[in-house]
N, C-alpha and C positions, 0 to 999 in steps of 0.2 A: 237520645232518649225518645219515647214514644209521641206520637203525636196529640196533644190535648184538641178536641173540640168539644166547647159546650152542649152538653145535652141536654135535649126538653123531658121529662118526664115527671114521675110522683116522686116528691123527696117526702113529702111526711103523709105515710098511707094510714094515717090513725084519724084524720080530717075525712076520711072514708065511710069511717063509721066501726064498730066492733065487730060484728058480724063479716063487713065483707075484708076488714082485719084479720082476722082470724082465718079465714077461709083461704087468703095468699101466705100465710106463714104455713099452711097445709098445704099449700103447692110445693114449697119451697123441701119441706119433708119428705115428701113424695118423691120428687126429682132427685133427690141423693139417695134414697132408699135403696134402689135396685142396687147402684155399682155396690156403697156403704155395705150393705150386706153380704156382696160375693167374695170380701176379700174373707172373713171368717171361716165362710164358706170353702173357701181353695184352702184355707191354712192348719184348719183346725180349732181356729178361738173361739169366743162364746161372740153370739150376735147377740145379746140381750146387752153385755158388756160392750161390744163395741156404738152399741148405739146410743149406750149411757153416754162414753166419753167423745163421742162425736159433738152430743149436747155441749156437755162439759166444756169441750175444747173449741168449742165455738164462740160462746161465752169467756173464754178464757182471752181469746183471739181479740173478741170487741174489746175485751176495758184493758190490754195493753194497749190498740192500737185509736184509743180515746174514741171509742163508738163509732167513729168515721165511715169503717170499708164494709160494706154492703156483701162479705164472702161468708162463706157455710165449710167448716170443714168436716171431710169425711175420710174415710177411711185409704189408706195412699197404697196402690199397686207396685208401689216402685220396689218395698221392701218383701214382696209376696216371694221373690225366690231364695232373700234374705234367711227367711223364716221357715219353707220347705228344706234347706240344706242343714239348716242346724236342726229341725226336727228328725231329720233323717240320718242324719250322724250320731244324736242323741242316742235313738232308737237302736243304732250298734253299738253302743255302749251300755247297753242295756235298761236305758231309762224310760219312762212314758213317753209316751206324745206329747203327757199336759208339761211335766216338768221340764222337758228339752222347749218347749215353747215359752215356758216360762223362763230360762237362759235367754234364748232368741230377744225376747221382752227385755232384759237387760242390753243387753247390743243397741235395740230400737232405742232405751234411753238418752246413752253415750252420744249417739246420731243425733237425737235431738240436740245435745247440747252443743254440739256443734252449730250448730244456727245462731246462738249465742257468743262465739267466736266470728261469725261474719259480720253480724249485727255491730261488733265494737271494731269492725275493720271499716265499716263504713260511717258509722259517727264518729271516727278519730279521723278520717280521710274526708271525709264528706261526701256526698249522693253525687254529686255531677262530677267528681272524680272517678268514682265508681259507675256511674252511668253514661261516662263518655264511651262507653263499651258497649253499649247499647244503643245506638241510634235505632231509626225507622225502618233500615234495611236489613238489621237483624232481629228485632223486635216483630215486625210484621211475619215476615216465612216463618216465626217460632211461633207466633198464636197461628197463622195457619198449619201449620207442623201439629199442633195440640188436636187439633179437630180431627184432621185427616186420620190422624193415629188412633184417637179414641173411635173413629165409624166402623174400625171392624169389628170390633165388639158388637155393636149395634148391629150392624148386619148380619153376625151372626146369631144373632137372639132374634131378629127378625126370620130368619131362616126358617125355623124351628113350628111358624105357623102364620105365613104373610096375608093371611084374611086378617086375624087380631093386630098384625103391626099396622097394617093399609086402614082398620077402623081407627087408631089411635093417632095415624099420620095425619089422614083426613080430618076428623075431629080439632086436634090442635090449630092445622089450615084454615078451616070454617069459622072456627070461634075467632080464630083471630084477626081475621081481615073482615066478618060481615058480624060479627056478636059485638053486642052492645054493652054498656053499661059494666057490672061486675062480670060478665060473662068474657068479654073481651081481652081482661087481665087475668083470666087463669086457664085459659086455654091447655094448658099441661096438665094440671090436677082433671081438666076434663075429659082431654085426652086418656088420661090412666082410667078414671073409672065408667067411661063407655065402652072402653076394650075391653076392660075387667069382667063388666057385663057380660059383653054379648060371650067372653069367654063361659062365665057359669051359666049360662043361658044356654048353648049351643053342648056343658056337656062336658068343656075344655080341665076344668079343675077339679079336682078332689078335695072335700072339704071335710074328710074322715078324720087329721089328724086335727083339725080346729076345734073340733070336739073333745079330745083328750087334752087339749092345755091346759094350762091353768088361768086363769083372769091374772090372778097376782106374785109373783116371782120377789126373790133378791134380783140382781143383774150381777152381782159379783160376788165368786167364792176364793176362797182362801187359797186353795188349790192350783187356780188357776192366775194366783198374781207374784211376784217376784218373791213374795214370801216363803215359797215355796221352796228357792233354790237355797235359801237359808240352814232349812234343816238338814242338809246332807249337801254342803257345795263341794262340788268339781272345782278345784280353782284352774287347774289347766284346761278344763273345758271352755269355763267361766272366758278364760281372755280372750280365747282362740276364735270363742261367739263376739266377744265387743272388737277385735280387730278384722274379723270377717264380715262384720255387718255395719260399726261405724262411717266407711269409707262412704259408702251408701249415702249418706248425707250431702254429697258433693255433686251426685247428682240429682236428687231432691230439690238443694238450694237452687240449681239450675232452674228449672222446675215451675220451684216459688216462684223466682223473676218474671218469666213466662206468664203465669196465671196472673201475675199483680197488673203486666201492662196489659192484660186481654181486659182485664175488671178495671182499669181506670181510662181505658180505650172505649167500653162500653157506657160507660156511666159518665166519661167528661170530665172526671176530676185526679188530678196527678196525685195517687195516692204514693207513690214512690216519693213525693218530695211534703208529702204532708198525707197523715201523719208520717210517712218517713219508710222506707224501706229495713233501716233498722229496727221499726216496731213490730211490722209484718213480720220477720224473720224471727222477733222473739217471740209473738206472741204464736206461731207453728211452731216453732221448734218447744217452747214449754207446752203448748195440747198435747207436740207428740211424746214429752217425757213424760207427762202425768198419765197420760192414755197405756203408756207401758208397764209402769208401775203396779197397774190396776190390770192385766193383762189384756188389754185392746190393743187394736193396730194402731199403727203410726198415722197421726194425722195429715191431712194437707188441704189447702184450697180445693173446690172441686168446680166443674168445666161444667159440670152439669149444671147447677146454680149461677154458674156465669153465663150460658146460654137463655133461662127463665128472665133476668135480668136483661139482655139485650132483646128478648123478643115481649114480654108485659111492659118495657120502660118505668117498672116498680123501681126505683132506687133506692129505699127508705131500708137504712142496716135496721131498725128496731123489727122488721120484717123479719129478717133472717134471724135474729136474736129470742122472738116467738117460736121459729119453727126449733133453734135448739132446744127449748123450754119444753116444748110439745115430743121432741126427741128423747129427755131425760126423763118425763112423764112415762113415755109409752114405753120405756125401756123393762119398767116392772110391769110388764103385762106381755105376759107369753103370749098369750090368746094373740093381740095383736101381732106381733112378731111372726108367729106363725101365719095369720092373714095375708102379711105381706109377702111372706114367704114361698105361700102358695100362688102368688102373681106369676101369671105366666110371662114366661123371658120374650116373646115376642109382644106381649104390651109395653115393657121394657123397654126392647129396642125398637120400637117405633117411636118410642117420644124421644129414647135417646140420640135417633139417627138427625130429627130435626134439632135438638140444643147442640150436638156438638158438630153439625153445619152452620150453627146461629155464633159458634167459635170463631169458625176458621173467616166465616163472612166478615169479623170483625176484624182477623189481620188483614184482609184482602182491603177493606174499608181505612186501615192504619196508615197502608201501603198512598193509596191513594190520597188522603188527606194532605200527606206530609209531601207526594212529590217526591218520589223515589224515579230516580232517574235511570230507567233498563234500559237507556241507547249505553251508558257507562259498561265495559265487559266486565270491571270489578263489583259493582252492584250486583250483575246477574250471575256470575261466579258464587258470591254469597248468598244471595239466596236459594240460588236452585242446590248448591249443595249442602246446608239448612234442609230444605225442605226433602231432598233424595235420601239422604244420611238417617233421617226423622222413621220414614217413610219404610225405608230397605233395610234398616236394624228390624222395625219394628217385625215385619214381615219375613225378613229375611235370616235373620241370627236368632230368630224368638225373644226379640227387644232385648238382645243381652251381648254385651262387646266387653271382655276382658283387656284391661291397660293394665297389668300389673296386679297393685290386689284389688283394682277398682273396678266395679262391677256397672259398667253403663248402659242407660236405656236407650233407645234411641232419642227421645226426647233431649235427652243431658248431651250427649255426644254430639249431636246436631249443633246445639245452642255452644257447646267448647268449639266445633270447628268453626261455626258465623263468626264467633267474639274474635279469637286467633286471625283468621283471614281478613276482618274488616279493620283488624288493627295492622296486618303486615303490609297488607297491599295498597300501592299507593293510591292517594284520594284523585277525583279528580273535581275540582273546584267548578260555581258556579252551579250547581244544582238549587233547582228551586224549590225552594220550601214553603207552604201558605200554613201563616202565621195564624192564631189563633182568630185574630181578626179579618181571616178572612185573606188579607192583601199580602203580595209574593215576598220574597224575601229571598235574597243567597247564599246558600250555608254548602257546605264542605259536607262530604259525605259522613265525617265524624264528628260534627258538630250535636252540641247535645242541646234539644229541641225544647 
C-alpha cells in the first residue's frame, strides 16, 4: 500500500475567514475548468450540463465518502473514444449526434455501476487484501505515470502561445514561494487570471460571442439526456453501446486507485483504509451514473485539484465542496461558460504543466518515503515498465491498447502490468521501509504499508 506521512497544512480553511474562503474554492474551480470543459468539447455534450453534474457529482462523491477526501470530480477522458465510436456508428444508422450520444450516455451508466461491483469485492474481502497489490513500488511509478501522461496536453496548449503559458508559469512560481498571506495559497487562480489578462490586453481573445449569451440558461434539455433514446429505442443498438463501452470501467477503476494514492500521498491521510476505498469507488461510480442520466460525461477524480492541493497545502474537503457549489451555480449562466471558454488554451496549459508536475513529484516523494529498493532488478522491472507502458501507449497507440473487447488507456494498462509483475515475480526480502514514525523497519517488497 502507499506510503502515509503526516502532513502540515490547513485542515479547516473556514478559520481563514469568508472572503479568503471563498476565493480558494474559486481556485479550485478554475483548475478543473479547462480539462472539465474539453471533454464536451471533443464529444459533442453540452458544457453547461456537464458542469452541472461535475457539481453534482462532487457533492455526491463527499457524503458517500463521509466528507473526508478533499477530490473534485470532473469530467473523465478515458470514455472520450467510448463516446466518438458510438456517435459515429449512430450517425450511420441514421440518427443524430444528440441521440447516438445519448445511447453512448446509457453505456457510461452501466460502467458506472460497475464500480459498485468492486466496491463490494473489496468490503467482502477487505482493503489490505485488495491492497496487498499495491505496494510503494507500484503505487509510486503509477502517480508518476498520471503526471507524465497528463503534461502533453499541457504542452500542447502551451504551444499554441508560450508568452501567455511563461506569464501563468511564472506568476503561480512567484506567488508561491515569495507572496504572502492569502496570496500565497492561490497561486493557481492567480496564475489563470494574470495570463487571462495580459491575453485580452495584448489583443489575444475575442469577446464577440460573450456578448450574445445569455446571463441565465437551463443546463439540461430533454433532448440531450437518456430520455431521449426512449421514444424510438434501438434495442440492438442499445446493447451493442453498453457492451462496447462498459468494459471501460475496468480501466477507469484502475485509474481511481491511482488518483486515491496521489490524493492520500498528498495530504497524509490513508483515504483507502478510511473512509475506505469502497466508498471512493461508489461515491465515482454513482457521479458517473447520475452524470449520464442527465447527458454529461462520466465522472472521475481529477489530477488537476490534486496538484492545487499538494502545492497551497489547503486540505480542507469543505473547500472543494464550495467550489462544486459555485460549479452548479455557474452552470445556469451561459455568459459565464462562455467566458471560460474563451480562455485561451495556453493560460491553461501553463498552470496545467505546473499541477500535473506537482503529480508526478508526489510519486517520486512516495517512492522515496517508503524506501523502495532500485539495487532489487524486480523493483526496477516494475516500475520502469509502469512507467514506459504509461508513457508509450499514451504517445505511441494514441492511449488506446485493444485486449479483446477492452479498450485500455495507457494509464490502466500500465497499472494491470505493475500489479501482474509485482505479484509474479519473486520478492526479495529485507527492504527497508521508514515507518510512519519516521524509524526503519523491514518489509518484503509486497508487504502492505
Amino acid at each position: 500500500m502507499i506510503t502515509i506521512t503526516p502532513k502540515e497544512g490547513i485542515t479547516d480553511a473556514r478559520k481563514l475567514g469568508l472572503p479568503k474562503y471563498t476565493i480558494l474554492g474559486i481556485q479550485h474551480l478554475f483548475a478543473m475548468f479547462g480539462a472539465t470543459i474539453l471533454v464536451p468539447v471533443l464529444t459533442g455534450l453540452s458544457v453547461s450540463t456537464t458542469l452541472l453534474f461535475a457539481g453534482i457529482g462532487t457533492l455526491v462523491f463527499h457524503c458517500i465518502t463521509k466528507l473526508k477526501v478533499p477530490a473534485f470530480l470532473g469530467s473523465s477522458f478515458a470514455f472520450i473514444g467510448g463516446y466518438l465510436s458510438v456517435k459515429t456508428l449512430g450517425v450511420e444508422q441514421g440518427m443524430t449526434e444528440t441521440l447516438a450520444l445519448s445511447y453512448a450516455c446509457i453505456g457510461v451508466f452501466f460502467a458506472g455501476m460497475c464500480y459498485f461491483i468492486m466496491a463490494g469485492f473489496i468490503k467482502t474481502f477487505g482493503i489490505d487484501k485488495i491492497m496487498h497489490y499495491f505496494p510503494p513500488v507500484v503505487t509510486g511509478p503509477m502517480i508518476i505515470a498520471i503526471g507524465l501522461v497528463l503534461s502533453g496536453s499541457a504542452i500542447h496548449n502551451c504551444t499554441t502561445n508560450w508568452t501567455l503559458a511563461l506569464v501563468a508559469i511564472l506568476t503561480v512560481i512567484c506567488t508561491s514561494i515569495w507572496g504572502k498571506g492569502i496570496i500565497k495559497i492561490i497561486p493557481i487562480l492567480l496564475g489563470v487570471l494574470v495570463s487571462y489578462a495580459v491575453a485580452a490586453v495584448t489583443g489575444e481573445v475575442d469577446f464577440s460571442a460573450l456578448h450574445e449569451a445569455a446571463w441565465v440558461g437551463l443546463p439540461v434539455s430533454r433532448e440531450q439526456t437518456v430520455l431521449a433514446v426512449l421514444d424510438h429505442m434501438d434495442t440492438t443498438f442499445l446493447i451493442s453501446t453498453i457492451i462496447a463501452i462498459m468494459p471501460i470501467a475496468i480501466a477507469t477503476i484502475m485509474e481511481h486507485i491511482g488518483d486515491m494514492c496521489a490524493i492520500s500521498s498528498t495530504v497524509g491521510k490513508d483515504y483507502l483504509k478510511e473512509p475506505g476505498l469502497h466508498r471512493t469507488l461508489m461515491g465515482d461510480g454513482l457521479a458517473t451514473a447520475l452524470a449520464s442520466l442527465f447527458g454529461a460525461p462520466a465522472n472521475t477524480t481529477y489530477g488537476e485539484n490534486t496538484g492545487v492541493l499538494n502545492l497551497t497545502k489547503v486540505f480542507d474537503p469543505a473547500v472543494i465542496r464550495l467550489a462544486a457549489i459555485l460549479a452548479i451555480l455557474l452552470s445556469f449562466c451561459p455568459k459565464f461558460a462562455c467566458l471560460i471558454g474563451l480562455m485561451p488554451a495556453a493560460t491553461i496549459g501553463g498552470v496545467s504543466l505546473i499541477l500535473y508536475g506537482m503529480i508526478s513529484a508526489v510519486g517520486v516523494r512516495n517512492l522515496v518515503e517508503a524506501g523502495v529498493d532500485f539495487s532489487s532488478s524486480r523493483n526496477v522491472f516494475v516500475a520502469a515498465l509502469i512507467l514506459v507502458i504509461a508513457i508509450g501507449v499514451k504517445y505511441g497507440a494514441e492511449d488506446n491498447v485493444n485486449i479483446g473487447p477492452i479498450h485500455f488507456s495507457g494509464l490502466a494498462l500500465s497499472a494491470l502490468v505493475g500489479i501482474v509483475l509485482n505479484a509474479c515475480l519473486p520478492n526479495k526480502l529485507g527492504m527497508k521501509v521508514k515507518s510512519v514514525h519516521g524509524k526503519e523497519k523491514p518489509q518484503d517488497d509486497n508487504q502492505v504499508g
